[in-house]
C-alpha positions as CSV (number, residue, x, y, z in Angstrom):
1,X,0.0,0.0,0.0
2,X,1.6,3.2,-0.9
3,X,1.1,5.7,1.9
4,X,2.2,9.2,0.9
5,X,0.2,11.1,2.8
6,X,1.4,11.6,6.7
7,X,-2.4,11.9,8.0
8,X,-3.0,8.5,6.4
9,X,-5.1,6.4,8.9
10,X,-3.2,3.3,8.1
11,X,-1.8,1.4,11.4
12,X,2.0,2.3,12.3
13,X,4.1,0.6,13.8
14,X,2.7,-2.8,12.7
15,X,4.6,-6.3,14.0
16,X,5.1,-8.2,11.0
17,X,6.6,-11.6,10.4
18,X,9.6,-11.2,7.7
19,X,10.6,-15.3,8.5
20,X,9.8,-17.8,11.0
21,X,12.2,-16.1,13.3
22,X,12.3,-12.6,12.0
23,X,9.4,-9.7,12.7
24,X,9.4,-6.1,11.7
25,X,8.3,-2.8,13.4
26,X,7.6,-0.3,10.3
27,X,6.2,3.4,9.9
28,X,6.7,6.0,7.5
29,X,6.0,9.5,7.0
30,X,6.0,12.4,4.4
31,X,6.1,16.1,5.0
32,X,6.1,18.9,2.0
33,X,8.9,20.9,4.1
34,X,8.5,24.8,4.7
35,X,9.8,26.1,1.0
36,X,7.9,23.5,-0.9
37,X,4.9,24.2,-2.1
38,X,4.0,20.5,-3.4
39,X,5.3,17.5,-2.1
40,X,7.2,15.2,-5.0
41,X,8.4,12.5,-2.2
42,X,6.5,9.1,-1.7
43,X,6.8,5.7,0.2
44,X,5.7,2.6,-0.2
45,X,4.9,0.4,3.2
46,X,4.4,-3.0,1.9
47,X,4.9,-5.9,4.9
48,X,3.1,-8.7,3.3
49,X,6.4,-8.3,0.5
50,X,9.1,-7.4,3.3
51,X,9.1,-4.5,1.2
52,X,9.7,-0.7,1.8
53,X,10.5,2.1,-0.3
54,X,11.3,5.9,-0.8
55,X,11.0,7.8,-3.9
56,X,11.8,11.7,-4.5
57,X,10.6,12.8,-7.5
58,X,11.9,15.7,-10.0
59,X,10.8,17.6,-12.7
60,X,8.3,20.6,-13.3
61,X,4.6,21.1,-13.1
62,X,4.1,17.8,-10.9
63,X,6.0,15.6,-12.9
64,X,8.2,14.7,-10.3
65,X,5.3,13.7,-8.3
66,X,4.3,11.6,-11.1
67,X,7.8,10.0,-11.5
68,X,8.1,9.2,-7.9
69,X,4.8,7.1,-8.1
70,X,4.9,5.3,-10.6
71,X,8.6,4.0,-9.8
72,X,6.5,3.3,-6.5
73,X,3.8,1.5,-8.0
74,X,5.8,-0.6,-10.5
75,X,7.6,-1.5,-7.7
76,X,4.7,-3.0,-5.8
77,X,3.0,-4.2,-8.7
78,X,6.1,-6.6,-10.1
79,X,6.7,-7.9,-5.9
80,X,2.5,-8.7,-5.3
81,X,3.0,-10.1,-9.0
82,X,5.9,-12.5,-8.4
83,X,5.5,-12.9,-4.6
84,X,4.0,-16.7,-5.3
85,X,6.7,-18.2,-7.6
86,X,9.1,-20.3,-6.6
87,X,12.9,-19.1,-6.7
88,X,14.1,-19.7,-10.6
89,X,10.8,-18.6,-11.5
90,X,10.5,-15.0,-11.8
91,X,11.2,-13.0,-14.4
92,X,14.1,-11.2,-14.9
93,X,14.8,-9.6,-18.6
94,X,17.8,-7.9,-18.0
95,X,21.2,-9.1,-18.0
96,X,23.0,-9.0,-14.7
97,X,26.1,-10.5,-12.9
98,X,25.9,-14.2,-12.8
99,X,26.8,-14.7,-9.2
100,X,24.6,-11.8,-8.0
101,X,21.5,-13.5,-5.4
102,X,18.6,-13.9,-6.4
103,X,16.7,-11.4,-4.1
104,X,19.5,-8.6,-5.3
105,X,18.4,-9.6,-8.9
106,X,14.6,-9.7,-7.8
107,X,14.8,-5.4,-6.5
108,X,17.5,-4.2,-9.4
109,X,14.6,-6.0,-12.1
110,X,12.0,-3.9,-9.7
111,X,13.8,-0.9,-10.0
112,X,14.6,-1.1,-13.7
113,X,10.9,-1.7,-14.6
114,X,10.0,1.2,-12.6
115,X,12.8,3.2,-15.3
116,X,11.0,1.9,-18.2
117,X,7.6,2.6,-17.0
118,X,9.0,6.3,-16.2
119,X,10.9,7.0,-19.1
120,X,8.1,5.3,-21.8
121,X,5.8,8.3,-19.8
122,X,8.2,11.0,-20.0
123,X,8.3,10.5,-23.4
124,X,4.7,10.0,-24.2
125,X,3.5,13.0,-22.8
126,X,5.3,16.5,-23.6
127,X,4.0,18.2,-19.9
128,X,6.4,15.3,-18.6
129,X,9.0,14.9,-20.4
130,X,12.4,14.5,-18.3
131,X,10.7,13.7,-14.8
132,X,12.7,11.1,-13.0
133,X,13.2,9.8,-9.5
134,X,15.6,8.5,-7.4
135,X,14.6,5.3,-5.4
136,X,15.5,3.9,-2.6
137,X,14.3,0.0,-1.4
138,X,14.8,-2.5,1.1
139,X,13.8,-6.4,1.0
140,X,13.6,-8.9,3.8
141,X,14.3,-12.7,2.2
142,X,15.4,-15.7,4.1
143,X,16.3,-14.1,7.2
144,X,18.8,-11.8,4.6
145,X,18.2,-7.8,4.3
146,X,18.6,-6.8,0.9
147,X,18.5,-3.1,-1.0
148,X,18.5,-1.5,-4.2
149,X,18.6,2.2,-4.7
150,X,19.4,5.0,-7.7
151,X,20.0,9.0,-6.8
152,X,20.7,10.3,-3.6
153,X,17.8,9.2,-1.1
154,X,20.0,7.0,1.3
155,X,19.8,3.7,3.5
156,X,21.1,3.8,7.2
157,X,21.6,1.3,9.3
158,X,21.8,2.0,13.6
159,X,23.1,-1.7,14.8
160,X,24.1,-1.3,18.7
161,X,25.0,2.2,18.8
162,X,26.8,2.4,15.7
163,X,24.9,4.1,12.1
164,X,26.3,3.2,8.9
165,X,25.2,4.3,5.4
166,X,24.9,1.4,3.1
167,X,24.2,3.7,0.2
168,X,26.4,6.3,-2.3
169,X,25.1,8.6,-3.9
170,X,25.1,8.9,-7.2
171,X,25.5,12.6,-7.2
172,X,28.2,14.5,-9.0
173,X,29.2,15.9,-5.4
174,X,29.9,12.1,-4.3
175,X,31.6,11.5,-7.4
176,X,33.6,14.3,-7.6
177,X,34.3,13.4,-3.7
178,X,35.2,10.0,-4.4
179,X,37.0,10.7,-7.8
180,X,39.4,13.5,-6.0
181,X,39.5,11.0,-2.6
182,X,39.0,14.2,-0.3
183,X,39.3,14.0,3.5
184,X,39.7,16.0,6.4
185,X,39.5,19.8,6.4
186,X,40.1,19.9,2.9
187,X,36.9,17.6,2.0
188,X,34.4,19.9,4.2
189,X,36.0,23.2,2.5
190,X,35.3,21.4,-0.7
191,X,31.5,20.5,0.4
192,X,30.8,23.8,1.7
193,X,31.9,25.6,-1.6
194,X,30.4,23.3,-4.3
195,X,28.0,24.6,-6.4
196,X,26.2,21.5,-7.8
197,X,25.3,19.7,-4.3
198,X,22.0,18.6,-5.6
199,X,23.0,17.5,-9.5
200,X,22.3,13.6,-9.6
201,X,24.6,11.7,-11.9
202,X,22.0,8.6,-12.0
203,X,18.0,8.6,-11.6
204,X,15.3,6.4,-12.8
205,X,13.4,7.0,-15.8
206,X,15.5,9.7,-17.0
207,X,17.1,7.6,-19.6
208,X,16.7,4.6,-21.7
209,X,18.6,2.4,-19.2
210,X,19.7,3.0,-15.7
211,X,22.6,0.9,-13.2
212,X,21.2,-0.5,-9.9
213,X,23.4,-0.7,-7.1
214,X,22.7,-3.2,-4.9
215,X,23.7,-5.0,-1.9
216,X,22.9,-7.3,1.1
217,X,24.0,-8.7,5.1
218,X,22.6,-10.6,7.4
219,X,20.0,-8.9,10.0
220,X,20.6,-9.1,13.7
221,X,18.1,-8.2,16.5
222,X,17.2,-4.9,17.3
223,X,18.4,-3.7,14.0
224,X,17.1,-0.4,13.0
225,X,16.8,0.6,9.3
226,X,16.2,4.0,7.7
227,X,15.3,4.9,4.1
228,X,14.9,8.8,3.7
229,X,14.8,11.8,1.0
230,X,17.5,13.9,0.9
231,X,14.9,16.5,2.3
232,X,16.2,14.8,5.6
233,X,19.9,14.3,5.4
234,X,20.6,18.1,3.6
235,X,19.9,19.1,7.1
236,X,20.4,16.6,9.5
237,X,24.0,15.3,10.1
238,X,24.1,11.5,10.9
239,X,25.2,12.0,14.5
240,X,21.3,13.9,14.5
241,X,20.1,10.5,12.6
242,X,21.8,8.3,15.0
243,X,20.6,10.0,18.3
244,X,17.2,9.6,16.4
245,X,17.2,5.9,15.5
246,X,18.7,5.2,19.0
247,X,15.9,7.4,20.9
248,X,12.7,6.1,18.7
249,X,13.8,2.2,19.2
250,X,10.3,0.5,19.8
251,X,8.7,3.2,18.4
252,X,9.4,3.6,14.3
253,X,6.5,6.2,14.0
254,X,8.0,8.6,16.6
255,X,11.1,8.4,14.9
256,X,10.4,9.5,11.6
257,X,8.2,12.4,13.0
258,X,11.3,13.5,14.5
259,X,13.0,13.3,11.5
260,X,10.3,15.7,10.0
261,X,10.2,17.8,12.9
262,X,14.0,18.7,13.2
263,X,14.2,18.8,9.5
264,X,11.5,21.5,9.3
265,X,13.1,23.5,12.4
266,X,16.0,23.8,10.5
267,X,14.6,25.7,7.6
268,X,12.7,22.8,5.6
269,X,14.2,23.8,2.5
270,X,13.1,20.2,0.6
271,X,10.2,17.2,0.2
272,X,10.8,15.1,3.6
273,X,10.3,12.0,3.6
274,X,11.8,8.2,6.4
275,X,10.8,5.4,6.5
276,X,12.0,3.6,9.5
277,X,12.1,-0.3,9.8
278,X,13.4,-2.4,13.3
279,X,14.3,-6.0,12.9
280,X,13.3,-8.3,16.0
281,X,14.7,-11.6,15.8
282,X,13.1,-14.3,18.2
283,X,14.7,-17.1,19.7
284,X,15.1,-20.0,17.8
């Protein structure tokens, strides 16, 4: 069920079981900022997949609104689609690394369905022409976490005390970053002065083909997950996501208020949008 819409009366919260052993606390929320005066960010709360994702769209006269669900919604509709068929079954009609897991393969197909569907639309219709999105999405398989994403909405992960960013960017900040290998002093100087923070280097539907990263690791209790907009992390450093994570452990929903909140007190200069997942693993 897509949920873009913060008042949405849909339960939060929810205890879900990803596996045997494996249950999920979930919530999401979406907030249209302070500067914004439509709201191109969207999320997709889907437990009966293990699936949960976060799209912030771009492009003029609502197309970016557009983008961002319909990414969402092809998303969905290709995981309710193939959620019944056995592993070797699904299809999968683009070429990817032989070795790659199945479940990677299963999102980066997802994801580059939700390009085609975006770019075939851009294309048809002149009012839309070069809306994209970046994506964000996360998968619970087998007791395995997996995630896919394209553009600059990010996955955290807060396990113990200790938040890690299993996402790049594909921005031509980050690759500039990575390409120059800037640290220290001399990388936040760099930050501070660049002029094209928000250019993306990679977003879906915006051309014919698009690379999926992807990746995976094992879940252990009490993990906390967090897919968010770059609405969020423009303004909030991760020391401000990982005091938040920590704080709202138990409770998803409060934590992605917060998230909106603090974003907002700080200007809300973008779309916000988190989505906030907690792995409980019981004992075998």
């Amino acid at each position: 069920m897509r949920t873009p819409d913060p008042s949405s009366s849909r339960p939060r919260g929810t205890r879900v079981a990803a596996t045997a052993d494996l249950g999920l606390l979930y919530a999401g929320t979406t907030d249209v900022g302070i500067r914004r005066s439509k709201n191109q960010d969207t999320y997709l709360l889907a437990p009966q997949d293990d699936l949960f994702v976060v799209a912030d769209g771009m492009g003029g006269h609502a197309a970016g609104e557009v983008a961002a669900r319909l990414a969402v919604d092809t998303i969905e509709r290709f995981f309710r689609e193939t959620s019944l068929l056995a592993p070797g079954e699904i299809p999968m009609p683009y070429p990817m690394a032989r070795d790659m897991p199945e479940a990677d393969r299963r999102l980066a197909t997802a994801l580059k369905l939700a390009n085609s569907a975006v770019f075939q639309q851009s294309n048809a219709d002149d009012s839309k022409h070069g809306m994209g999105t970046t994506v964000v999405a996360l998968h619970f398989d087998d007791g395995l976490v997996h995630w896919a994403h394209v553009g600059d909405s990010r996955l955290y992960r807060l396990r113990g005390d200790r938040l890690m960013q299993l996402t790049a960017d594909h921005s031509l900040l980050n690759e500039t970053i990575t390409q120059r290998q800037l640290t220290g002093q001399e990388l936040r100087d760099f930050v501070e002065h660049f002029p094209y923070k928000n250019v993306l280097v990679r977003a879906v539907g915006v051309r014919y083909n698009v690379e999926v990263d992807v990746g995976h690791s094992n879940v252990e209790d009490r993990d906390v997950f967090l897919l968010c907009s770059d609405g969020a992390t423009n303004v909030l450093p991760d020391v401000d996501l990982r005091r938040i994570l920590s704080e709202s452990r138990n409770d998803p929903q409060s934590g992605c208020d917060t998230i909106v909140r603090m974003a907002n007190e700080r200007g809300g200069p973008d779309n916000i949008t988190a989505v906030i997942v907690e792995a409980r693993r019981s004992p075998r």
